[in-house]
N, C-alpha and C positions, 0 to 999 in steps of 0.2 A: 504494500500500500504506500503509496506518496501522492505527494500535493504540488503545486506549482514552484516552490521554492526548492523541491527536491532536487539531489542529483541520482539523476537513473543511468542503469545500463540495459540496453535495448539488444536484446539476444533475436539476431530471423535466423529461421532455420529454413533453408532451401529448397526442402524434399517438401515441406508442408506447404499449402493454400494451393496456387494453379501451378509449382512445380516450376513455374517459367526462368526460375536461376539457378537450379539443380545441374551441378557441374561448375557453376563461375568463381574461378577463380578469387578475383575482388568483385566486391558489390557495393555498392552507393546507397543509400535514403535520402527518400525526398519525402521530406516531410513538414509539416504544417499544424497549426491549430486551429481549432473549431471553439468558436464561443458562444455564449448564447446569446449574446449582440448580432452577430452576423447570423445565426441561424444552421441547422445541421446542414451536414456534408459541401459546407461556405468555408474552405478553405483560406485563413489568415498567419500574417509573419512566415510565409514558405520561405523555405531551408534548401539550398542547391541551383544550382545551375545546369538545369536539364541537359545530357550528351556532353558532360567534360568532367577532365579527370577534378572535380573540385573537392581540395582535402577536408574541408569544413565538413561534407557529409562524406567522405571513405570511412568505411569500415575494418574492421579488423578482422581477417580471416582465422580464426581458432580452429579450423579442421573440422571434419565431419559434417559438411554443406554448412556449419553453422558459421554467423559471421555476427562483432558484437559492434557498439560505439557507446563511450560513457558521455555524458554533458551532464548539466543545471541547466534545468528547463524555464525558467526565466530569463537567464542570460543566454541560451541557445537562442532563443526563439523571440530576443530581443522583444520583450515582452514589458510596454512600460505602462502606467495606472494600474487598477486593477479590473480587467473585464474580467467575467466568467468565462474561464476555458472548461469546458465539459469535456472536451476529448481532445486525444492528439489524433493526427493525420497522417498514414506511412502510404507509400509505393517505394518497392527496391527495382534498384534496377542495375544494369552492366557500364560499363564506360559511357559508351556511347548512349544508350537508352534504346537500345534495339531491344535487348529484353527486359521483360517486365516482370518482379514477381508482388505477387496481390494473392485473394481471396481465391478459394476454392472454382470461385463462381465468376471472376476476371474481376474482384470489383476492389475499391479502397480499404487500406485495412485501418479501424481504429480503434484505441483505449481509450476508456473511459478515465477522468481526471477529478477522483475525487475533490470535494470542499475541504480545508484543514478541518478534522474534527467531527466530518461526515461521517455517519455508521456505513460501513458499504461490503459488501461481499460478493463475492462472484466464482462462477466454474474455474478451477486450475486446469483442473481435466476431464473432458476432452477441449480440445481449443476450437475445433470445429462442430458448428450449430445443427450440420444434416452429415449422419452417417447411416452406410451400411454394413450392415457385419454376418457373416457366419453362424448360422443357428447353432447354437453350443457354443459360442464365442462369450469372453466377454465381453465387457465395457468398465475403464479405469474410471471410476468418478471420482473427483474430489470440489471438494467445496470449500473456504475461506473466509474468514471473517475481520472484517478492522476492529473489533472487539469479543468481547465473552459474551455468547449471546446462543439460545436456542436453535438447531442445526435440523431441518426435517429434510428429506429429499423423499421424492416419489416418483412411481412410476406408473403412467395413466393414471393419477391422482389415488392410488395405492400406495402407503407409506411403506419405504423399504431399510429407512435408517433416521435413527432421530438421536443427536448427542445434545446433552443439556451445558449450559455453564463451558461449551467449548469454541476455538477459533478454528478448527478444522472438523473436518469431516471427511471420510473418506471409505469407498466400498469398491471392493470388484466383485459387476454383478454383472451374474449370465440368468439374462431372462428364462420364463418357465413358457412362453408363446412364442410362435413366430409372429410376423406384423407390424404396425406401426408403434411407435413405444414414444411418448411423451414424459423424458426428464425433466422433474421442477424440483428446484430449490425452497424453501423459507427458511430465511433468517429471522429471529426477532430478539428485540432487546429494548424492554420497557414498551415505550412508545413507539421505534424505529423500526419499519420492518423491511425488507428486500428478495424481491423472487427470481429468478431466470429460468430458463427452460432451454433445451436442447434436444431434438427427435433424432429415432435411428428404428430404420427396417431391419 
């Protein structure tokens, strides 16, 4: 969990979303922020100079398609007052910008940017929203919390795991049907509560 004064490191891993940089040696981010001034997927302060070697966005290749970059996301992303950033904004890409890597589905990829102090929780894993899998397979779930707080996960609104008083959660689960299968989360703590969901055939 971090906030806008944070400093992050940004792990992409290659083989994941459309695949399109699987194999590239070095890779870029171009990337941006979304606030809720300008409104979602309203790309603000972009980071790079699309098709050139620019070292502000080169990454660092660690091996195994994965590739990292550290910054402080305020002075990255020259970031001054205070608007609402609700999300960052990524596209990777090669030198040049001939490939692209993005979403499963060719589209932007983005994090959510908590408020300092926001309760907020979200899926670790799986990182992708629509999967298929192998009947008798399973599914790595885990779940996350910015505080201690009630942990339920379900499946088709069947509870399959509930931790009380904890920041994670986590199950490997191999469904009992074939079919469409509806993962949801709840979080709650007090007053705050937070849901996501993720479907798999």
């Amino acid at each position: 969990f971090f906030t806008i004064d944070s400093t992050i490191t940004v792990t992409y891993d290659a083989t994941q979303g459309n695949g399109g940089l699987n194999g590239v040696a070095q890779v870029y981010t171009h990337t941006g922020i979304i606030t809720q001034q300008a409104g979602a997927g309203n790309w603000q302060n972009v980071q790079g100079n699309w098709g050139t070697d620019d070292p502000k966005v080169k990454m660092i290749n660690i091996g195994d398609n994965k590739h990292q970059i550290t910054y402080k996301i305020r002075d990255y992303y020259n970031i001054s007052g205070n608007p609402t950033v609700n999300q960052l904004a990524f596209v990777f890409r090669n030198v040049n910008g001939s490939r692209e890597g993005k979403t499963s589905t060719n589209g932007d990829i983005f994090v959510d940017l908590p408020e300092p102090g926001e309760f907020s929780s979200f899926f670790q894993s799986p990182t992708e929203r629509h999967l298929v899998i192998e009947q008798g397979n399973s599914v790595d779930i885990q779940v996350v919390s910015s505080a201690s707080s009630t942990i339920r996960i379900f499946d088709n609104d069947v509870l399959i795991l509930e931790q009380v008083g904890a920041t994670s959660a986590s199950i490997e689960y191999t469904p009992t049907s074939d079919g469409d299968h509806v993962i949801r989360f709840e979080t709650s703590q007090g007053a705050n509560f937070v849901e996501e969901q993720f479907s798999f055939v």
